[in-house]
mmCIF entry with sequence, helices, sheets and N, C-alpha, C, O atoms, coordinates in Angstrom:
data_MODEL
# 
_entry.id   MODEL 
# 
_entity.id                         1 
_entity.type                       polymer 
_entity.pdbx_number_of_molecules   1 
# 
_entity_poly.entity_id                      1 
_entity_poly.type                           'polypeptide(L)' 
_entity_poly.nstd_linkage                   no 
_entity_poly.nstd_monomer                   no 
_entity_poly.pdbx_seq_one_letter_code       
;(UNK)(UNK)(UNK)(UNK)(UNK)(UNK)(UNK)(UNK)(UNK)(UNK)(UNK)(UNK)(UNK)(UNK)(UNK)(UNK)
(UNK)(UNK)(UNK)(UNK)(UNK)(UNK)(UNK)(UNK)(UNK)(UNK)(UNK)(UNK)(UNK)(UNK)(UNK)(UNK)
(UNK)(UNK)(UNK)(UNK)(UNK)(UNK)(UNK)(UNK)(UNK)(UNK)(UNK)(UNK)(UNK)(UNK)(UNK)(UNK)
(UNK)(UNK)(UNK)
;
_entity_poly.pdbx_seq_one_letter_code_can   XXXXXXXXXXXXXXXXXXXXXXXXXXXXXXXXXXXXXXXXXXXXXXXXXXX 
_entity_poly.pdbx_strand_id                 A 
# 
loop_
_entity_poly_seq.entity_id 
_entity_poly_seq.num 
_entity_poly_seq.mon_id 
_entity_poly_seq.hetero 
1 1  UNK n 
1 2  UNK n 
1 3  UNK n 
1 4  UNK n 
1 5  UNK n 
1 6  UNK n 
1 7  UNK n 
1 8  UNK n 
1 9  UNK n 
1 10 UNK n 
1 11 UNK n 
1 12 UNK n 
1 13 UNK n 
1 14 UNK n 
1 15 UNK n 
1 16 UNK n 
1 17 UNK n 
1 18 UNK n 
1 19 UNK n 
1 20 UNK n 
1 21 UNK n 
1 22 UNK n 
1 23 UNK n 
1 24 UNK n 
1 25 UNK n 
1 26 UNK n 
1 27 UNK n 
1 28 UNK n 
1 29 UNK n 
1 30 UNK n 
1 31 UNK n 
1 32 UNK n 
1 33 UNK n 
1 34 UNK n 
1 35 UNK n 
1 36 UNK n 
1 37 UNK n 
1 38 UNK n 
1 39 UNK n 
1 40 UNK n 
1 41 UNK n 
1 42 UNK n 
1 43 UNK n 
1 44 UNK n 
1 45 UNK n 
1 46 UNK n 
1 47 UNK n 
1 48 UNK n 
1 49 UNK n 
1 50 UNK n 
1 51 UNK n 
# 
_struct_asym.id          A 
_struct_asym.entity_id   1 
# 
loop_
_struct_conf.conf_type_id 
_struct_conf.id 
_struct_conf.pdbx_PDB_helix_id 
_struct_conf.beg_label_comp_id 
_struct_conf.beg_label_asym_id 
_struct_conf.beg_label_seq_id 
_struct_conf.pdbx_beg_PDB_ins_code 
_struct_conf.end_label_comp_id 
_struct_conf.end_label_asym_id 
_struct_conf.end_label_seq_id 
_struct_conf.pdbx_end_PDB_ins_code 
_struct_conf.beg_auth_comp_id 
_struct_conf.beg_auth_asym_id 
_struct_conf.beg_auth_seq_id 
_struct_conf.end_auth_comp_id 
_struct_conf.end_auth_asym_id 
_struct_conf.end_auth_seq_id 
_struct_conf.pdbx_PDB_helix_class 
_struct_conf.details 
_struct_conf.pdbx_PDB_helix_length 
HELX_P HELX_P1 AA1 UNK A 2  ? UNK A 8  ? UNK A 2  UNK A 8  1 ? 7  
HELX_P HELX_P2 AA2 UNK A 14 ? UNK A 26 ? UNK A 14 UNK A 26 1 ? 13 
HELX_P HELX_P3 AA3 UNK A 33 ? UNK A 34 ? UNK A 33 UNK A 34 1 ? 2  
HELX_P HELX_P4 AA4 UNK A 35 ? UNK A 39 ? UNK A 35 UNK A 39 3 ? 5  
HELX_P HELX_P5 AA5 UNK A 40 ? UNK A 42 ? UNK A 40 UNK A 42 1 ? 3  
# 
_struct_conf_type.id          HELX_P 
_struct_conf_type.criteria    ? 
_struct_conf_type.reference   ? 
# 
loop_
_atom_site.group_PDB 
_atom_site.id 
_atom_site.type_symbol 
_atom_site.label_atom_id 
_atom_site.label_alt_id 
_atom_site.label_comp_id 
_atom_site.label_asym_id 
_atom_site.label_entity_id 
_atom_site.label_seq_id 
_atom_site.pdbx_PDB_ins_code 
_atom_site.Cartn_x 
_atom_site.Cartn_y 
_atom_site.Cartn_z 
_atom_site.occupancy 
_atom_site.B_iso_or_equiv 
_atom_site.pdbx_formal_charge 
_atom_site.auth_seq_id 
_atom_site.auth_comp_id 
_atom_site.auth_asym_id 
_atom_site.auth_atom_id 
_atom_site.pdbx_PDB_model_num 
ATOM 1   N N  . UNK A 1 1  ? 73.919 57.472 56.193 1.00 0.00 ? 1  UNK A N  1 
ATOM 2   C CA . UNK A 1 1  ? 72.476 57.636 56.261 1.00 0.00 ? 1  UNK A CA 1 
ATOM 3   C C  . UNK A 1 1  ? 72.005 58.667 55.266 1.00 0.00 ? 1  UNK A C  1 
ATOM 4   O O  . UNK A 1 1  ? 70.984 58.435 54.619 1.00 0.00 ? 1  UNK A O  1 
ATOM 5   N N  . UNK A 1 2  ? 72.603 59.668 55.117 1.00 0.00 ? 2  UNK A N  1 
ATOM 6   C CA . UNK A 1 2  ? 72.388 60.815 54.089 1.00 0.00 ? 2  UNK A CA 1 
ATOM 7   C C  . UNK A 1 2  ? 72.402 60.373 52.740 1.00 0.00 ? 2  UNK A C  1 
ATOM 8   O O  . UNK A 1 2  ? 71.655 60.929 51.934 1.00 0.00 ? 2  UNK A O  1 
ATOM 9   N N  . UNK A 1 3  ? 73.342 59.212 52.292 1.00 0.00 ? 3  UNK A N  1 
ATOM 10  C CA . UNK A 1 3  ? 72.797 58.343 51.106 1.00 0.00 ? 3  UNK A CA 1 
ATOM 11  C C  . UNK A 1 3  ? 71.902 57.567 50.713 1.00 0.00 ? 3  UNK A C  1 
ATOM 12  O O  . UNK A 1 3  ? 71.511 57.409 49.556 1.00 0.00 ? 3  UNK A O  1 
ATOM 13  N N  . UNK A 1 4  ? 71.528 57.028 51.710 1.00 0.00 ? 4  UNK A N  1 
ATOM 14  C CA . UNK A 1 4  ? 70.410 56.053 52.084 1.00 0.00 ? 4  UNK A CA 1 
ATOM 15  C C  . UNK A 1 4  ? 69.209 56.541 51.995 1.00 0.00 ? 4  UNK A C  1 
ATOM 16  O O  . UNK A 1 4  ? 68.197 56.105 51.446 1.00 0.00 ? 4  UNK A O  1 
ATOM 17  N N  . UNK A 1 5  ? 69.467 57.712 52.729 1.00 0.00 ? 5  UNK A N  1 
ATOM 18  C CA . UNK A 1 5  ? 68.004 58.604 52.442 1.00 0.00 ? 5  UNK A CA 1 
ATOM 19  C C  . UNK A 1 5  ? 67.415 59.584 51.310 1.00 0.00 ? 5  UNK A C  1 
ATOM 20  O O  . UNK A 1 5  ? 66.258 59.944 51.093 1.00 0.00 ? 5  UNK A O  1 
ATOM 21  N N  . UNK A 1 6  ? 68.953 59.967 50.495 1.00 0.00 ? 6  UNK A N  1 
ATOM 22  C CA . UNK A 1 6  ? 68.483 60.138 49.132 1.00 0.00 ? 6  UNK A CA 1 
ATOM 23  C C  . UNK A 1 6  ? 68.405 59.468 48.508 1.00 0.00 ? 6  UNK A C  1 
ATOM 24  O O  . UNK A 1 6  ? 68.235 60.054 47.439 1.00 0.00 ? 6  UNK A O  1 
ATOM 25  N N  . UNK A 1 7  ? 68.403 57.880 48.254 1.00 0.00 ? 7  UNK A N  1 
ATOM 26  C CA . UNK A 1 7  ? 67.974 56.679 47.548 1.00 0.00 ? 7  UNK A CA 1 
ATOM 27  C C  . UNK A 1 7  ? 66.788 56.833 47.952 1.00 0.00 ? 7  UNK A C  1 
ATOM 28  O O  . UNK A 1 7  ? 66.035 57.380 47.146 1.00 0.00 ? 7  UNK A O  1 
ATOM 29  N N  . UNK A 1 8  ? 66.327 56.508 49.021 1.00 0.00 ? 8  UNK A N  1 
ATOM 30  C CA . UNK A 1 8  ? 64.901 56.425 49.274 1.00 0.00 ? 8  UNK A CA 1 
ATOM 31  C C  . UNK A 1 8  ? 64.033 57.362 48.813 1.00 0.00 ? 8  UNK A C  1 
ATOM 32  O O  . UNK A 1 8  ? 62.958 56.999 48.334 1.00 0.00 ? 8  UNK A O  1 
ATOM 33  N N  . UNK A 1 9  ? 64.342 58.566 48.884 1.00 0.00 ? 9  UNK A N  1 
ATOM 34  C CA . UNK A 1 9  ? 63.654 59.582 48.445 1.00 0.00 ? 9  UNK A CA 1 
ATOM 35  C C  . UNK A 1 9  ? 63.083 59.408 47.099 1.00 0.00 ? 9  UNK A C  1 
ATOM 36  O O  . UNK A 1 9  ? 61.951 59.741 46.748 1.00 0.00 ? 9  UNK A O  1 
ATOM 37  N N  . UNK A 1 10 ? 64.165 58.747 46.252 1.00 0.00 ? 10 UNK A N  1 
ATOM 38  C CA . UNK A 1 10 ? 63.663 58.513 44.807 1.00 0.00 ? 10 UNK A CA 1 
ATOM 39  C C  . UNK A 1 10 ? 62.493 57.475 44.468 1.00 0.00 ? 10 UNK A C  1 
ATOM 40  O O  . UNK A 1 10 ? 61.813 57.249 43.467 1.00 0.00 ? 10 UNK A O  1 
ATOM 41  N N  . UNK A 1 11 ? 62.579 56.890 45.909 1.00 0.00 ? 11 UNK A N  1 
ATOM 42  C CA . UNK A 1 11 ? 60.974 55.736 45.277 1.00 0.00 ? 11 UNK A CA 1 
ATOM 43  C C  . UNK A 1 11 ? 60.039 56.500 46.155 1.00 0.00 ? 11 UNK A C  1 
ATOM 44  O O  . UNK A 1 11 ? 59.810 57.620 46.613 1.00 0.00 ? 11 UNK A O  1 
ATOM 45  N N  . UNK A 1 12 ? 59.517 54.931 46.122 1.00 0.00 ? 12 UNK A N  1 
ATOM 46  C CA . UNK A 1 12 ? 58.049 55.056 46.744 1.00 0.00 ? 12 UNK A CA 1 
ATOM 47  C C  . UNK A 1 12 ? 57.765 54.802 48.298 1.00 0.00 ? 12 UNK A C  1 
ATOM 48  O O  . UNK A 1 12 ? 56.648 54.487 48.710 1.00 0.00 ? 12 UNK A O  1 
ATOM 49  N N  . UNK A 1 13 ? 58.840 54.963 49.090 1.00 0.00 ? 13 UNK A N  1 
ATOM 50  C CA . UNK A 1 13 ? 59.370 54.600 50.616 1.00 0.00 ? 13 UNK A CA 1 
ATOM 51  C C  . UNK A 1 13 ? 59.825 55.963 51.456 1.00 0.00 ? 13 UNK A C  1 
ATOM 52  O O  . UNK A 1 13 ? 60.748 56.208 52.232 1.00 0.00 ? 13 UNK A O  1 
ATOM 53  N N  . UNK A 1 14 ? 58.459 56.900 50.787 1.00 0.00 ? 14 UNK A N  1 
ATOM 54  C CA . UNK A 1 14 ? 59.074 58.476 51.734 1.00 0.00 ? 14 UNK A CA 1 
ATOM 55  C C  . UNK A 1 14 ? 58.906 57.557 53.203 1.00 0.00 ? 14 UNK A C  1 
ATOM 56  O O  . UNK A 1 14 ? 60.001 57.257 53.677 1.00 0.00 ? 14 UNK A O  1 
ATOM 57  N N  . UNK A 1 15 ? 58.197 57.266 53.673 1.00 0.00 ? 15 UNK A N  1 
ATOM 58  C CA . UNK A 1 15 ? 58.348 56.861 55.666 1.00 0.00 ? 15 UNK A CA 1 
ATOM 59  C C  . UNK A 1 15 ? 60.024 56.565 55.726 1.00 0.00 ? 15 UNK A C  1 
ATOM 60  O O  . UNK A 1 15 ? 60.906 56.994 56.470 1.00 0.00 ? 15 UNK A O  1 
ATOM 61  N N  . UNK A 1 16 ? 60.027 55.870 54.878 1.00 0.00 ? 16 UNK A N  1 
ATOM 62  C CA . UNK A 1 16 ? 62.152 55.134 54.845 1.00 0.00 ? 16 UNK A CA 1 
ATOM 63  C C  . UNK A 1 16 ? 62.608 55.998 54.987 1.00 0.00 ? 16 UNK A C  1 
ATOM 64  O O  . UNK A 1 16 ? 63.376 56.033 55.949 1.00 0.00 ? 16 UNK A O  1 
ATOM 65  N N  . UNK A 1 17 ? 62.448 57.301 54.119 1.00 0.00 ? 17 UNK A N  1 
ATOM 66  C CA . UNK A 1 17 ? 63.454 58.137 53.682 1.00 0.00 ? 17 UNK A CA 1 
ATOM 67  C C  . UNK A 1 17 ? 63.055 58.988 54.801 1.00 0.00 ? 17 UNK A C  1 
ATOM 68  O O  . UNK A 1 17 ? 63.854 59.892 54.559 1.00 0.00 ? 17 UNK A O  1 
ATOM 69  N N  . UNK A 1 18 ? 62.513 59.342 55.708 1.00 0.00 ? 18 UNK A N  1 
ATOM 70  C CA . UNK A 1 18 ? 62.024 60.378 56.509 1.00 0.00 ? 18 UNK A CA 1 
ATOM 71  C C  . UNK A 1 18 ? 62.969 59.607 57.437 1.00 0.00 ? 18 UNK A C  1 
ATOM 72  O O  . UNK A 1 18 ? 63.909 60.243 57.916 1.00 0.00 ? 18 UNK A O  1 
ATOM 73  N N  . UNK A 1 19 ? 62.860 58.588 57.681 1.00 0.00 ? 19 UNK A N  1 
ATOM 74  C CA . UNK A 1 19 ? 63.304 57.825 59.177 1.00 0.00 ? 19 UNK A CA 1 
ATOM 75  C C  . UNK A 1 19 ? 64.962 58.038 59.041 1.00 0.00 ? 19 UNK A C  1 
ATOM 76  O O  . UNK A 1 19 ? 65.598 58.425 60.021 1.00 0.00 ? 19 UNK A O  1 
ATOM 77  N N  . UNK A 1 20 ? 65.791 57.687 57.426 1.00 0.00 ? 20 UNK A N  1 
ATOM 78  C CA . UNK A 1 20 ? 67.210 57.841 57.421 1.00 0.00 ? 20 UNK A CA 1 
ATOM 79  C C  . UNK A 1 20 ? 67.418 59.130 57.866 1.00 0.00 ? 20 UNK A C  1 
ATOM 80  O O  . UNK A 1 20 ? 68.096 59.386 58.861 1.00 0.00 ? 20 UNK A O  1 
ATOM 81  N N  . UNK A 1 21 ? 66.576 60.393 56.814 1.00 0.00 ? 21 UNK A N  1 
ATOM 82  C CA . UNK A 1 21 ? 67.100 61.776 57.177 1.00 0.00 ? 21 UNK A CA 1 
ATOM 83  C C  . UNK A 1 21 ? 66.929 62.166 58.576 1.00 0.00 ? 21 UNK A C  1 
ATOM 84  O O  . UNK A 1 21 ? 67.569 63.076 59.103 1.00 0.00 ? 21 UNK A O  1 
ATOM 85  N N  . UNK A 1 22 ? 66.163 61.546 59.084 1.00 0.00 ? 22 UNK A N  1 
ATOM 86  C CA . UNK A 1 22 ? 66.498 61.763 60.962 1.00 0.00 ? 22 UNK A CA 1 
ATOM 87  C C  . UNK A 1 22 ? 67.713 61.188 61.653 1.00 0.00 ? 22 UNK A C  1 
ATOM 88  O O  . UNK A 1 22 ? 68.321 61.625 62.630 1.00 0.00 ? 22 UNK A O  1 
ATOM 89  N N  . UNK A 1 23 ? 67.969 59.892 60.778 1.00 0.00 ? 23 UNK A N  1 
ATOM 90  C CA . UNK A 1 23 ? 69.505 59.133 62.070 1.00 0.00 ? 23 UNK A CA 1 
ATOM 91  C C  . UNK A 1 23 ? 70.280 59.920 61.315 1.00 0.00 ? 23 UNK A C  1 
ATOM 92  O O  . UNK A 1 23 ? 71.348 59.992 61.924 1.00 0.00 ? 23 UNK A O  1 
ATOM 93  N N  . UNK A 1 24 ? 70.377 60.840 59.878 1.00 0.00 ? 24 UNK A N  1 
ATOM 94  C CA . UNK A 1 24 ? 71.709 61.364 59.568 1.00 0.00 ? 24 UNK A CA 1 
ATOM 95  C C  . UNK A 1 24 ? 71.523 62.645 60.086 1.00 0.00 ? 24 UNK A C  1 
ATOM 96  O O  . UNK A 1 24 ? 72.623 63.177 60.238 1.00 0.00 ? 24 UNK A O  1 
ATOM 97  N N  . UNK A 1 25 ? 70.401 63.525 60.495 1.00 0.00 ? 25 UNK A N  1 
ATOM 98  C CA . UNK A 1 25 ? 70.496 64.518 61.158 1.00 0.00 ? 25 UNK A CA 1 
ATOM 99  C C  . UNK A 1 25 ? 70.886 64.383 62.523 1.00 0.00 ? 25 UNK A C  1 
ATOM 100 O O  . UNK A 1 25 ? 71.512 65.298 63.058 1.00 0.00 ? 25 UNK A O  1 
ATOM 101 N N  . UNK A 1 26 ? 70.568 63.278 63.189 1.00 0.00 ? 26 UNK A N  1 
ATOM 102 C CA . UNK A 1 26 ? 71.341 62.923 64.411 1.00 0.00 ? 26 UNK A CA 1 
ATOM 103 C C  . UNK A 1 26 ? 72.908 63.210 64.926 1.00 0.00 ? 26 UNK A C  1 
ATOM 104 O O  . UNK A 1 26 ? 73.334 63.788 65.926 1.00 0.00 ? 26 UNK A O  1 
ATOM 105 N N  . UNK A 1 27 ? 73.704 62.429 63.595 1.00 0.00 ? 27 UNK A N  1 
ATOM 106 C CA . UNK A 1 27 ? 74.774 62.098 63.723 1.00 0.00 ? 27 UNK A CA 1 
ATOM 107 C C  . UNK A 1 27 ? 75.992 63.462 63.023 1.00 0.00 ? 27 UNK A C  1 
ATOM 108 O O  . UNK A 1 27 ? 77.204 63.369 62.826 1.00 0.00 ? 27 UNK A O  1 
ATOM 109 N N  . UNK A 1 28 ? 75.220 64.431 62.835 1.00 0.00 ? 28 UNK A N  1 
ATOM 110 C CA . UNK A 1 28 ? 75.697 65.778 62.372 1.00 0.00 ? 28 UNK A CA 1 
ATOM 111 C C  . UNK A 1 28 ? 74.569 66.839 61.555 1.00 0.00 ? 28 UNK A C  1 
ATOM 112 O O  . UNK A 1 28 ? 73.588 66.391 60.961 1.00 0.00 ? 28 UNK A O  1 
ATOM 113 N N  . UNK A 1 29 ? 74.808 67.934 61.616 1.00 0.00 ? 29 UNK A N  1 
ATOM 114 C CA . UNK A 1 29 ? 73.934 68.611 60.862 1.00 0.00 ? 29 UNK A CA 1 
ATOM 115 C C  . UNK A 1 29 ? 74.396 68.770 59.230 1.00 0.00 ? 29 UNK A C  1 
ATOM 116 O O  . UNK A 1 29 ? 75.560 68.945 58.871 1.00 0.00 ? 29 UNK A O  1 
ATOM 117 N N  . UNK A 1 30 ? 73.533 68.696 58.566 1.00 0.00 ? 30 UNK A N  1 
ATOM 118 C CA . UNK A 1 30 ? 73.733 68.953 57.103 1.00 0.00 ? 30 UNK A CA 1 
ATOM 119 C C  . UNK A 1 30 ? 72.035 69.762 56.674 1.00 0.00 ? 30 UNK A C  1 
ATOM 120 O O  . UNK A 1 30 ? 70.883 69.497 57.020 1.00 0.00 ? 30 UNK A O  1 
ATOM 121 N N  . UNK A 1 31 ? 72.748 71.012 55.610 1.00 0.00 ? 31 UNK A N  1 
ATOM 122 C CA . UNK A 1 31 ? 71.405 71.422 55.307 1.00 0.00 ? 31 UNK A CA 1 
ATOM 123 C C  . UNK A 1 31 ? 70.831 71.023 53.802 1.00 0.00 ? 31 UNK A C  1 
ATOM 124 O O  . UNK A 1 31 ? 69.831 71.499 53.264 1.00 0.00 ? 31 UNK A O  1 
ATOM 125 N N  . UNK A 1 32 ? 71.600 70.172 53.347 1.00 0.00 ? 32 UNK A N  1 
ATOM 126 C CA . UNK A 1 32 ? 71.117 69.396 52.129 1.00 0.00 ? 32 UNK A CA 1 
ATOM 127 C C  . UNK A 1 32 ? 69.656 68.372 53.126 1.00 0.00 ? 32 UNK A C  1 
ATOM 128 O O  . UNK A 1 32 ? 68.466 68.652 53.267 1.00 0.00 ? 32 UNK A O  1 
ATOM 129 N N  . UNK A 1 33 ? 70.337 67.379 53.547 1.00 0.00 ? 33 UNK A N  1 
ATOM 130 C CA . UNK A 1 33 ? 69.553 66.418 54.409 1.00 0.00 ? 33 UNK A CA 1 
ATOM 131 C C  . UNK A 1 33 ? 68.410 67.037 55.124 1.00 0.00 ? 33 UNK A C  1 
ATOM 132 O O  . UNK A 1 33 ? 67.422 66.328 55.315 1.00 0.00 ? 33 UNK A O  1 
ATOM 133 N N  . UNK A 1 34 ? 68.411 68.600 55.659 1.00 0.00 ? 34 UNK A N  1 
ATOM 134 C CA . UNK A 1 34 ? 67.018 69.094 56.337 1.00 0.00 ? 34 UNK A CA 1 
ATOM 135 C C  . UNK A 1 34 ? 66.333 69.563 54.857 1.00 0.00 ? 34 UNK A C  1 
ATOM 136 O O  . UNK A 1 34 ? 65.148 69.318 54.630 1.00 0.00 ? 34 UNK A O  1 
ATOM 137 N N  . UNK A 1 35 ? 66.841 69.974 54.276 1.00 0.00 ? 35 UNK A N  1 
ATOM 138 C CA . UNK A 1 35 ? 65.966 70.196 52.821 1.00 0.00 ? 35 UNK A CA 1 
ATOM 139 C C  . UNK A 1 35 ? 64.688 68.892 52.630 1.00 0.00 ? 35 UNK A C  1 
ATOM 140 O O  . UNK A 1 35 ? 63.462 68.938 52.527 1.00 0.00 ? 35 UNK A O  1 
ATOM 141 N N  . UNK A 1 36 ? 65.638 67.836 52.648 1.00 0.00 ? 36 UNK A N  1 
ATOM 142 C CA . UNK A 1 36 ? 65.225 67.249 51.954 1.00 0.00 ? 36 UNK A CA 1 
ATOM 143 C C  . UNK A 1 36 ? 64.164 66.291 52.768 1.00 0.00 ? 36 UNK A C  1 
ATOM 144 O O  . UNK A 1 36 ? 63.214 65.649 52.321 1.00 0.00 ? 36 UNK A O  1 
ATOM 145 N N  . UNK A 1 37 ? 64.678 66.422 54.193 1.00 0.00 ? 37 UNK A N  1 
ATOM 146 C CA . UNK A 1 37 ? 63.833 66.048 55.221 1.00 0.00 ? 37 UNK A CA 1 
ATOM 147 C C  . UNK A 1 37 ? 62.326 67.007 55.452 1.00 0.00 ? 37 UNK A C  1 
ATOM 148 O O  . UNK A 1 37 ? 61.378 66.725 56.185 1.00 0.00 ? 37 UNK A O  1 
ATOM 149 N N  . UNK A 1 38 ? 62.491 68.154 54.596 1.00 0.00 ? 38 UNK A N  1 
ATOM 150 C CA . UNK A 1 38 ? 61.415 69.302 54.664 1.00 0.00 ? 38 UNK A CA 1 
ATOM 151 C C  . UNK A 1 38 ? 60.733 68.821 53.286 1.00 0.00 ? 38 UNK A C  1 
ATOM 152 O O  . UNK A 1 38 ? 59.541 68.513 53.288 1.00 0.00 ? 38 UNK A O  1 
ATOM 153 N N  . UNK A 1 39 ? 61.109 68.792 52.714 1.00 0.00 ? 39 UNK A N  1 
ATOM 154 C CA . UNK A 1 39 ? 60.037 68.293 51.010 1.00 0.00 ? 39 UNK A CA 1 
ATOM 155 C C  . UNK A 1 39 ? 59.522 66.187 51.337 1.00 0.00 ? 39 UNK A C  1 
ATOM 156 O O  . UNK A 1 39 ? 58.557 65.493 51.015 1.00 0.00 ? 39 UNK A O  1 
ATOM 157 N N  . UNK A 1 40 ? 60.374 66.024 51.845 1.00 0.00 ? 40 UNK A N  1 
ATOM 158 C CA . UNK A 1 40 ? 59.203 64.505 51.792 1.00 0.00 ? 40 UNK A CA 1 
ATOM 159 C C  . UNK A 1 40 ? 58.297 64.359 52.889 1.00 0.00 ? 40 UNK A C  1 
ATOM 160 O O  . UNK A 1 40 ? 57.421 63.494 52.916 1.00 0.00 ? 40 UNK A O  1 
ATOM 161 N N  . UNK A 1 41 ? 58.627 65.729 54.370 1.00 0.00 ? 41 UNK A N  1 
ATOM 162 C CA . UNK A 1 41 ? 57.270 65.761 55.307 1.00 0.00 ? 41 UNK A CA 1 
ATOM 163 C C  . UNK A 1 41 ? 55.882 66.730 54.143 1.00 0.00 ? 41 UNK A C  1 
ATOM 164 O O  . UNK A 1 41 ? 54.685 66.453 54.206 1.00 0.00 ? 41 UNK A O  1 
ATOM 165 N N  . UNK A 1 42 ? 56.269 67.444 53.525 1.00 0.00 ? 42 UNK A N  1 
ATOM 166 C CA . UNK A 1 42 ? 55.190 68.115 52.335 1.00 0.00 ? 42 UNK A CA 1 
ATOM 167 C C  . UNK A 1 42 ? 54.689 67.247 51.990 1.00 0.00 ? 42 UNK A C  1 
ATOM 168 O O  . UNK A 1 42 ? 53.462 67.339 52.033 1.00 0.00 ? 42 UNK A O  1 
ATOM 169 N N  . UNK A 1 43 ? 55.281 65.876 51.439 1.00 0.00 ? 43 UNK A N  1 
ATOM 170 C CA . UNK A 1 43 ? 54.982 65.074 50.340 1.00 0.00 ? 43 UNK A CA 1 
ATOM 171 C C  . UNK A 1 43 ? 53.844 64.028 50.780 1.00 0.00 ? 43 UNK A C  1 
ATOM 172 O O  . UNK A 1 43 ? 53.053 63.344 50.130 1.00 0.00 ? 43 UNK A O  1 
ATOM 173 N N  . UNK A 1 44 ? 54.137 64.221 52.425 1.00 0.00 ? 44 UNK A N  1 
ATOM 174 C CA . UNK A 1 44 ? 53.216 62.955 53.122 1.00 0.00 ? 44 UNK A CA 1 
ATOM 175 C C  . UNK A 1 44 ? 51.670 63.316 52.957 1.00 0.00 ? 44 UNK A C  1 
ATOM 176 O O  . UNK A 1 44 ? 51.308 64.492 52.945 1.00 0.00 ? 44 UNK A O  1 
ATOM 177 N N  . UNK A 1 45 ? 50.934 62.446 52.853 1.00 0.00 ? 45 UNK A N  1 
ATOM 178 C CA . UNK A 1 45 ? 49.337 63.096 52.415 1.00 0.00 ? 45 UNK A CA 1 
ATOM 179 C C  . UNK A 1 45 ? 49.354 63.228 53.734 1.00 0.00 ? 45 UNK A C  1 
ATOM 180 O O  . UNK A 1 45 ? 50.234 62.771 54.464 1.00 0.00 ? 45 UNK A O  1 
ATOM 181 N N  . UNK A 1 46 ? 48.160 64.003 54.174 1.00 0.00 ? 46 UNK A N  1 
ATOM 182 C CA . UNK A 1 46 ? 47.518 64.977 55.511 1.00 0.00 ? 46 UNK A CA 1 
ATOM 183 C C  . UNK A 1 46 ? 46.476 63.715 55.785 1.00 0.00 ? 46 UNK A C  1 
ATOM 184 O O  . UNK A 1 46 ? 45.728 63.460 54.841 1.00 0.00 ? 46 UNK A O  1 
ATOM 185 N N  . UNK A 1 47 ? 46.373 63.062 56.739 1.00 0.00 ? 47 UNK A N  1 
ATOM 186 C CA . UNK A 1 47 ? 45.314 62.231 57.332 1.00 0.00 ? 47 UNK A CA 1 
ATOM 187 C C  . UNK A 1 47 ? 44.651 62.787 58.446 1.00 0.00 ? 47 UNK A C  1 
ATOM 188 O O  . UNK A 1 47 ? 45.457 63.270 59.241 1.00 0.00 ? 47 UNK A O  1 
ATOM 189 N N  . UNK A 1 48 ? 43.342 62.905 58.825 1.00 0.00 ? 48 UNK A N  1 
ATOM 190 C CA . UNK A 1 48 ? 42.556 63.560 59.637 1.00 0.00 ? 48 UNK A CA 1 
ATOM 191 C C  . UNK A 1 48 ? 42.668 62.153 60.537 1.00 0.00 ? 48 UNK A C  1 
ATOM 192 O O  . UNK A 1 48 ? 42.605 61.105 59.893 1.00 0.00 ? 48 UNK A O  1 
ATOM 193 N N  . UNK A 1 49 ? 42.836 62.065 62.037 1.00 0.00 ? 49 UNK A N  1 
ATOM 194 C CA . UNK A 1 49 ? 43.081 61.347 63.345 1.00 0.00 ? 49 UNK A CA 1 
ATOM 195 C C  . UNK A 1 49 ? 41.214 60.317 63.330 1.00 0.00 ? 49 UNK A C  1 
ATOM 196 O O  . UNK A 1 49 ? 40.176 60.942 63.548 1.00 0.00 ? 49 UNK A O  1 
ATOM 197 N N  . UNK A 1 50 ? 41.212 59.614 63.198 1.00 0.00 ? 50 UNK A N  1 
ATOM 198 C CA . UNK A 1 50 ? 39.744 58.792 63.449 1.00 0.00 ? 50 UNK A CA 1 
ATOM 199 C C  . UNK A 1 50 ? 38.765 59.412 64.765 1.00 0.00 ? 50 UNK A C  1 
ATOM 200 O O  . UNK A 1 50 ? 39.327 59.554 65.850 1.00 0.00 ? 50 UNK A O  1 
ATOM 201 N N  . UNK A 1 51 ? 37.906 59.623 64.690 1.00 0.00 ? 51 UNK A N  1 
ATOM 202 C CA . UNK A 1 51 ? 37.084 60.130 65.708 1.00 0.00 ? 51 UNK A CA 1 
ATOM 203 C C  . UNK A 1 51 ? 36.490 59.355 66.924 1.00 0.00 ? 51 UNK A C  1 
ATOM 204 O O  . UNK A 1 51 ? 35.780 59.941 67.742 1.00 0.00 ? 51 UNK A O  1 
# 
């Protein structure tokens, strides 16, 4: 999953890549993978909730 999710990272599929770096943080800790799980939640634009 930690590969998978730095492939993804490189396009245009941050949601993908957010969703791998969670099942590989699951399945052990790595602090490459929370890095990187921390720069593509930055990357997500900010949407205000509909009123």
């Amino acid at each position: 999953w930690s590969r998978l999710a730095h492939a993804l990272a490189r396009t245009d599929r941050v949601s993908d890549a957010i969703d791998a770096c969670d099942l590989a943080l699951r399945l052990g800790a790595d602090s490459e993978v929370a890095d990187l799980l921390d720069r593509l939640r930055a990357e997500l634009p900010r949407v205000l909730p509909a009123a």
